[in-house]
C-alpha atoms as a printed R data frame, in Angstrom:
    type eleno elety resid chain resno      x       y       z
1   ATOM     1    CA   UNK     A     1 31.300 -39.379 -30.094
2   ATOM     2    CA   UNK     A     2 28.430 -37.340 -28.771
3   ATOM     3    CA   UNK     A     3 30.382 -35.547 -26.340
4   ATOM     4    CA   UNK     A     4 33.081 -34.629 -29.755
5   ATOM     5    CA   UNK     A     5 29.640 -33.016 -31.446
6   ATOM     6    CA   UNK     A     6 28.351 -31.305 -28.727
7   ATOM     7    CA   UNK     A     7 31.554 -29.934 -27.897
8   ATOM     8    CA   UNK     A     8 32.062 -29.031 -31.937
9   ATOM     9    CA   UNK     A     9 28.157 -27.235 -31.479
10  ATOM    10    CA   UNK     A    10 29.095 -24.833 -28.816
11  ATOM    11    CA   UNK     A    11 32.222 -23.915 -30.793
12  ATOM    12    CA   UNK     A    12 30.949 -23.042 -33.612
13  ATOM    13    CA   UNK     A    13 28.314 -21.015 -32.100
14  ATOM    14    CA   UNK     A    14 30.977 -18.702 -30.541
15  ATOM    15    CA   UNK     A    15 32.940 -18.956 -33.286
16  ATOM    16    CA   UNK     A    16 29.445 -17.248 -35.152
17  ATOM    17    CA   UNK     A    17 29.160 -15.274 -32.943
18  ATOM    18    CA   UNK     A    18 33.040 -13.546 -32.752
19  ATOM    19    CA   UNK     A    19 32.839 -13.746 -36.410
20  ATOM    20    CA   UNK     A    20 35.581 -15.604 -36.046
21  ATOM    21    CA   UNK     A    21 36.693 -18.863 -38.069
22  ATOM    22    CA   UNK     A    22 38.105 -21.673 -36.384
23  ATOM    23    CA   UNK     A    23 39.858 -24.552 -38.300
24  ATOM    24    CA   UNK     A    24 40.623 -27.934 -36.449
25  ATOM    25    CA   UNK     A    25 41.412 -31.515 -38.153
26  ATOM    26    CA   UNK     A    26 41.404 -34.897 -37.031
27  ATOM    27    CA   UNK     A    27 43.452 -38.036 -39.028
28  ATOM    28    CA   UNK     A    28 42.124 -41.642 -38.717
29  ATOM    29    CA   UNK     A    29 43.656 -44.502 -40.195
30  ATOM    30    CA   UNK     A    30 40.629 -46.437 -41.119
31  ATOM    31    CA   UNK     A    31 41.975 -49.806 -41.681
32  ATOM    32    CA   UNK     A    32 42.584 -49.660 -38.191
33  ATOM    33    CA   UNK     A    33 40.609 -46.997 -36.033
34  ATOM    34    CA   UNK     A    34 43.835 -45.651 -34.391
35  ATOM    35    CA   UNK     A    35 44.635 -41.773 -34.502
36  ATOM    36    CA   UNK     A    36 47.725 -40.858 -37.181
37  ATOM    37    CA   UNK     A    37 49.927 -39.335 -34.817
38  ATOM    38    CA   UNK     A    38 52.743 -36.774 -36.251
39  ATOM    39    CA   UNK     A    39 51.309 -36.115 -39.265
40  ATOM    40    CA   UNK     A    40 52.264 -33.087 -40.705
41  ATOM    41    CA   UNK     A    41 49.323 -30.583 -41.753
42  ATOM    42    CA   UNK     A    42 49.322 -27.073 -43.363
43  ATOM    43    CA   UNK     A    43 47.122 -24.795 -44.039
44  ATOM    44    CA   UNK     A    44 46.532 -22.101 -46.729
45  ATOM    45    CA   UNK     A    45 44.024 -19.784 -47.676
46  ATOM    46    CA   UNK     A    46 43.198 -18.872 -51.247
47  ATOM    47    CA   UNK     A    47 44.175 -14.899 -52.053
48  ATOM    48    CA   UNK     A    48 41.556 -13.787 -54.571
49  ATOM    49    CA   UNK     A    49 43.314 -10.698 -55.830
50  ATOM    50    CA   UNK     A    50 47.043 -12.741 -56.347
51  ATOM    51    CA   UNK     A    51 44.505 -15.649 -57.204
52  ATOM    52    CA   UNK     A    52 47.801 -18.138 -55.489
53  ATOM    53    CA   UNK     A    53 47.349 -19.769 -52.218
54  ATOM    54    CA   UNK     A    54 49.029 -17.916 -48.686
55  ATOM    55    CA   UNK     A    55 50.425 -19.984 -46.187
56  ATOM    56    CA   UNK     A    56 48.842 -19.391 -42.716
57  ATOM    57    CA   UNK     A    57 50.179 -22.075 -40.272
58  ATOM    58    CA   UNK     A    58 51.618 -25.258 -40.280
59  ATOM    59    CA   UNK     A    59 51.408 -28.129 -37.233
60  ATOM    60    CA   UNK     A    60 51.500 -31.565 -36.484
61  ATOM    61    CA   UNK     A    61 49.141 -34.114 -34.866
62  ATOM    62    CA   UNK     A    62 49.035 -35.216 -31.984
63  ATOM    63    CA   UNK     A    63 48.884 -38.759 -30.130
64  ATOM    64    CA   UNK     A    64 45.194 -38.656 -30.490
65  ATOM    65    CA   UNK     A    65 45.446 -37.533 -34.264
66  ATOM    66    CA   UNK     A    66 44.134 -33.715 -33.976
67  ATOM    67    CA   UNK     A    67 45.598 -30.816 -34.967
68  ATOM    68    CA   UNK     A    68 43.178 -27.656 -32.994
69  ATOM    69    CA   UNK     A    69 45.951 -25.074 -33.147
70  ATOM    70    CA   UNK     A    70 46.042 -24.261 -36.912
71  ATOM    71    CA   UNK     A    71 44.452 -20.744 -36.035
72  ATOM    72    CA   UNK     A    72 45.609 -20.196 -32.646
73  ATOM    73    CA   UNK     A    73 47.663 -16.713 -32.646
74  ATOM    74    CA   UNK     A    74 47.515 -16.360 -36.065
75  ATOM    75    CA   UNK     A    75 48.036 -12.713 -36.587
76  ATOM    76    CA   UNK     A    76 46.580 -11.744 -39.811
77  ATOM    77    CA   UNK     A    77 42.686 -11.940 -40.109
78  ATOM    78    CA   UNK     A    78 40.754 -15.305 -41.525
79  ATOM    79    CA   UNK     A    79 38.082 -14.395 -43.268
80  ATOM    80    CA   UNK     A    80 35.647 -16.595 -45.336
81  ATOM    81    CA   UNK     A    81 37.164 -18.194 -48.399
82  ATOM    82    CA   UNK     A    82 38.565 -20.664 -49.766
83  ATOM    83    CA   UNK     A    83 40.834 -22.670 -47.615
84  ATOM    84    CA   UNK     A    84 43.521 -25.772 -48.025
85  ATOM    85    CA   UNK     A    85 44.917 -28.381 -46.081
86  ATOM    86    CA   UNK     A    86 47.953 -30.186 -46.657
87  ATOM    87    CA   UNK     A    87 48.340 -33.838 -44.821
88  ATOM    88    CA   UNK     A    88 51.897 -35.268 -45.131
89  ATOM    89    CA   UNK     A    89 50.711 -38.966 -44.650
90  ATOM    90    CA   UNK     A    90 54.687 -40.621 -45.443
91  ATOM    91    CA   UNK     A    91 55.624 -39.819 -41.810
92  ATOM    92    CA   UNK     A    92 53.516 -42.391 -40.024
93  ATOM    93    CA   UNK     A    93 52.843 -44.251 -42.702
94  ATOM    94    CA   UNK     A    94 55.871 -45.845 -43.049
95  ATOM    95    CA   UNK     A    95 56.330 -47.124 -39.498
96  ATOM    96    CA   UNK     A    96 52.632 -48.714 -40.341
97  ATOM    97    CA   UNK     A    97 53.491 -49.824 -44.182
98  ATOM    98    CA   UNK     A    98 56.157 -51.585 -45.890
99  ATOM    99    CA   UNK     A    99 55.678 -49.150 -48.851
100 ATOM   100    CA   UNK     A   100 54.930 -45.291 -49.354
101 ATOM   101    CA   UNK     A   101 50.688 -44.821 -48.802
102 ATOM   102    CA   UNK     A   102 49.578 -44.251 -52.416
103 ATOM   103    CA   UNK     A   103 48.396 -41.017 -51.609
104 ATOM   104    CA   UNK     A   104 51.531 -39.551 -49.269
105 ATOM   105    CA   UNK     A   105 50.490 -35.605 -49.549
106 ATOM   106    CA   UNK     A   106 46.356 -35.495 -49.089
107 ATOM   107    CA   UNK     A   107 45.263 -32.041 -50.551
108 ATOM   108    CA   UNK     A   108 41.375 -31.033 -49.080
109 ATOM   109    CA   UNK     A   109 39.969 -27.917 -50.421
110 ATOM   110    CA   UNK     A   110 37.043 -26.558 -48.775
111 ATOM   111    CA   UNK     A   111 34.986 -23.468 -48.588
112 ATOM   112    CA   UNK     A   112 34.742 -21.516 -45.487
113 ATOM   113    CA   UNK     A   113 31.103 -19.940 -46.666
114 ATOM   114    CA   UNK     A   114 30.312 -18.919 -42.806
115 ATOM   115    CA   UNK     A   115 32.293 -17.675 -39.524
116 ATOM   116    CA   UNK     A   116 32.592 -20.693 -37.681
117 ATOM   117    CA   UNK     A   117 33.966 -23.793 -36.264
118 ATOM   118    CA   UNK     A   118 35.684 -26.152 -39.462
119 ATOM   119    CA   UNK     A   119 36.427 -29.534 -37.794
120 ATOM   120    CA   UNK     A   120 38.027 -31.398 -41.084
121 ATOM   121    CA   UNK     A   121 38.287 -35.054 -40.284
122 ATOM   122    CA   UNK     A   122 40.554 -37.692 -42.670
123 ATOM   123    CA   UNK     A   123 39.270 -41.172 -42.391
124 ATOM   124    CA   UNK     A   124 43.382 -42.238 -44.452
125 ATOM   125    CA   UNK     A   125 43.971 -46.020 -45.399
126 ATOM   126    CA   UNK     A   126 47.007 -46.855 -47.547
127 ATOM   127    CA   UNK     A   127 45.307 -46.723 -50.934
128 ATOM   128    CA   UNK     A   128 43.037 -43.749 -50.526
129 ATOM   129    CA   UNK     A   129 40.831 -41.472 -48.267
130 ATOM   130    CA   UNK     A   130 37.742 -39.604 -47.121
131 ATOM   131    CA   UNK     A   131 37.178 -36.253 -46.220
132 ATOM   132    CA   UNK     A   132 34.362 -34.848 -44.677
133 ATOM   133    CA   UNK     A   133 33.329 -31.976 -42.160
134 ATOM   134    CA   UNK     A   134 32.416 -33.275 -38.669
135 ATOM   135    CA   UNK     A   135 29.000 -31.153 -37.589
């Protein structure tokens, strides 16, 4: 875990430093501590002047339940704003449950105040969720 915040540190000091943002996630079933592996995630940013949300990049996690490519070679510019990410949790969840998760599309909204590193980690169970930005 240490080496995960370190490494999530020194990213987000480049990332400061480029101006740059970079947004990562990480799913986590928490009933059992295993990584949700292909879940699909996209991500928007909020257009101000349209006021509708702009797709940027979608992707899918991997065996160890991250997703770091959501702004690898994205061509336009990502500013500061208001960004979204969509988690399609029915994928793996029904391999895992005998029913639909109550919440099968997870919607976190979050503010991108500063250039930086966002690492946006999902702690998912069937019935519900947490969302929180790993520092």
């Amino acid at each position: 875990m240490n080496g995960d915040s370190n490494e999530t540190t020194k990213s987000n000091q480049i990332a400061r430093l480029l101006r740059r943002l970079i947004i990562t996630t990480k799913v986590t079933y928490l009933n059992t501590g295993l990584p949700a592996s292909q879940v699909l995630v996209n991500l928007f940013r909020f257009d101000i002047i349209t006021s509708d949300w702009v797709f940027i990049k979608n992707s899918i996690t991997g065996v160890d339940g991250t997703c770091t490519d959501l702004t690898e070679n994205v061509t336009r510019f990502l500013d500061r704003g208001l960004y979204k990410i969509l988690y399609n949790m029915n994928r793996d969840s029904e391999r895992l449950y005998e029913s639909m998760p109550l919440f099968g599309i997870i919607e976190v909204v979050f503010n991108a105040a500063h250039y930086g590193h966002y690492d946006i980690k999902i702690l998912a169970s069937h019935s519900g969720y947490v969302a929180y930005r790993s520092m």
